[in-house]
C-alpha positions in Angstrom: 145.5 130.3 151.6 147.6 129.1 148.8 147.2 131.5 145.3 146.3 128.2 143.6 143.8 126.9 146.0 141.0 129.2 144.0 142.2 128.1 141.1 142.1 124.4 141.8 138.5 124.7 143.5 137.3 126.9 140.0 138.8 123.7 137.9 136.5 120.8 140.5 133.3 123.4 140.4 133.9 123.3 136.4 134.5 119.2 136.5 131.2 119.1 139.0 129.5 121.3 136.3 130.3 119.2 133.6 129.5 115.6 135.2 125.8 117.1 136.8 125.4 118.3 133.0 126.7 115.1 131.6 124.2 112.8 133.9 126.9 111.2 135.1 125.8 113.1 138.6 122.6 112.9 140.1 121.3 116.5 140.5 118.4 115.0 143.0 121.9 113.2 145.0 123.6 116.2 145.3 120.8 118.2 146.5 120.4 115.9 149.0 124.0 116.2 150.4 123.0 120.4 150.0 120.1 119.4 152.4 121.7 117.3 155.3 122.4 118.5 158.2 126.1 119.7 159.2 126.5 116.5 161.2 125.4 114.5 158.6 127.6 116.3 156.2 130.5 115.1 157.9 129.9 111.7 158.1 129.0 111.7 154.3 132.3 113.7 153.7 134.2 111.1 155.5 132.6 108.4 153.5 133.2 110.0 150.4 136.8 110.4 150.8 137.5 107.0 152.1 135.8 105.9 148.9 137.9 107.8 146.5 140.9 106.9 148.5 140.1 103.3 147.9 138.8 103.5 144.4 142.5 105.4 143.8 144.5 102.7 145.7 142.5 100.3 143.7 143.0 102.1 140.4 146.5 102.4 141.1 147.3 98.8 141.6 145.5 97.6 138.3 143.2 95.2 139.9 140.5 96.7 140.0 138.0 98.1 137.2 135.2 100.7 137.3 131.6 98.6 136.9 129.7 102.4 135.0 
């Protein structure tokens, strides 16, 4: 494990924190993902990260905005 690796997973618990306390996170959403089973975990996982992968290419090549 890298040194920073803690630090970087402190700094996305903090962000996490901040959004669920901010609304801008659905507490009853997350504790639905908590609640799935390990199999269904991975799907979501999957899901999630192709959709931040896309919403980042998207960002990056200006043509796309964020509808919140």
């Amino acid at each position: 494990m890298d040194e920073s690796e803690p630090i970087g997973e402190e700094l996305t618990l903090k962000a996490l924190r901040a959004e669920l306390g901010a609304g801008e996170i659905r507490s009853d959403v997350l504790r639905a993902l908590v609640d799935l089973s390990p199999q269904t975990r991975l799907i979501v996982d999957e899901m999630i990260l192709a959709a931040g992968q896309a919403d980042r290419r998207g960002h990056d090549g200006g043509t796309q905005n964020r509808s919140t």
